[in-house]
N, C-alpha and C positions, 0 to 999 in steps of 0.2 A: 397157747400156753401162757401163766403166768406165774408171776414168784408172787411168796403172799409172806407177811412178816404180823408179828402180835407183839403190839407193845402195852405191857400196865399200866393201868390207870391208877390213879390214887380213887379209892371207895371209902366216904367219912361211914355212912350210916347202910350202903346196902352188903346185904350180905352175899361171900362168895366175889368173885373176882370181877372187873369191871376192867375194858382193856379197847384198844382200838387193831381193827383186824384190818389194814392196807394188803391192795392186792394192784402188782404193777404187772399191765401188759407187756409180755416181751416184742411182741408186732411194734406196735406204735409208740409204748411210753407211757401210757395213757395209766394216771392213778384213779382208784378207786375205794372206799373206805366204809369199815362199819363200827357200830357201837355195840361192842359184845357185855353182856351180862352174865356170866357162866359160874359153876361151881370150879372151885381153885383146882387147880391140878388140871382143866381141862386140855388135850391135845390139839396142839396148831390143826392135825388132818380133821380133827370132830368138827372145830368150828370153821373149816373151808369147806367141808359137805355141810354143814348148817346153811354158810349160807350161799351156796349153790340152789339149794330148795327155795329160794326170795322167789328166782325167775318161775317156778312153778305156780309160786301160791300168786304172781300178779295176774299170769295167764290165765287163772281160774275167776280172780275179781273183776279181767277185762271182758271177757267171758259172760259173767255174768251180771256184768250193765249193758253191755250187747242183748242178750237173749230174754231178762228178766227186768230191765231197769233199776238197776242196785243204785243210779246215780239221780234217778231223777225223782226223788224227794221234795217235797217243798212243806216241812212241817217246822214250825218253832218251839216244839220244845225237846228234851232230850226221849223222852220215852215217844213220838211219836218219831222219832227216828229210829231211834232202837226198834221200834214193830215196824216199821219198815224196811230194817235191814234183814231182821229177824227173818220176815216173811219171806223176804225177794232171795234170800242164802237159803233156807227153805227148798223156794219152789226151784231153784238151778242145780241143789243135790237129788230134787225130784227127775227132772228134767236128765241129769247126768245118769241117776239109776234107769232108767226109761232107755235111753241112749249105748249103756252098754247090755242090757238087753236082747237089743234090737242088733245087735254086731254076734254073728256065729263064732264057732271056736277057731275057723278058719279065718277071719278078721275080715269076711264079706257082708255087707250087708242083708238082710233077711227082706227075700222075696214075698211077696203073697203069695200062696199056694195058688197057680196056675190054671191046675185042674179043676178046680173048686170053681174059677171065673169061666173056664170052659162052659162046664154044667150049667152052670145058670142064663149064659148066653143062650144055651140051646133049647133050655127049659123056656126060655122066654120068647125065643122062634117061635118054639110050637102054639102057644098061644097070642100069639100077633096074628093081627087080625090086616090085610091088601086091603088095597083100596078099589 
């Protein structure tokens, strides 16, 4: 559990409300803090499920320097990074749709059809040739 508080910021030039969102552990103490940018009026609960979603969207970037190399880059200028994040965010929403695909409505994984490798074991008995 945590308490979380929103304090205003002063905004000279952006528009809509600029504010710091602290959120203190009640376990340990421990602060924690963000820089919000929101339209004025927005509620304390909107921007503690905003940024609850942080931990998701890193999971997806760790994710996807594990399985894609989103990190391993080596270009100098700005557009050959950009086509390479481009790409590598690309191929891990390729990879993610492929993924849940492959997962039944029952949340097991998808078997190869069984019987089908049956057959063909057998098909392939019959014409093997002893020595």
């Amino acid at each position: 559990m945590s308490e979380w508080v929103n304090i205003e910021l002063l905004s000279w030039q952006i528009p809509g409300q600029r504010s710091l969102l602290l959120r203190r552990s009640l376990a340990d103490g421990k602060l924690a803090y963000y820089v919000c940018y929101s339209p004025r009026g927005t509620a304390l609960e909107q921007l503690v499920r905003v940024a609850g979603t942080r931990w998701t969207i890193e999971e997806c970037f760790e994710a996807a320097k594990g399985e894609v190399g989103l990190d391993q880059y080596e270009v100098r200028s700005w557009h050959g990074w950009y086509r390479h994040v481009t790409l590598a965010m690309t191929a891990h929403a390729c990879l993610a749709n492929l993924s849940a695909h492959a997962i039944d409505d029952s949340g097991v994984k998808k078997k190869p059809d069984s019987q089908s490798m049956l057959q063909w074991k057998e098909d392939r008995a019959q014409y093997s040739v002893s020595p």
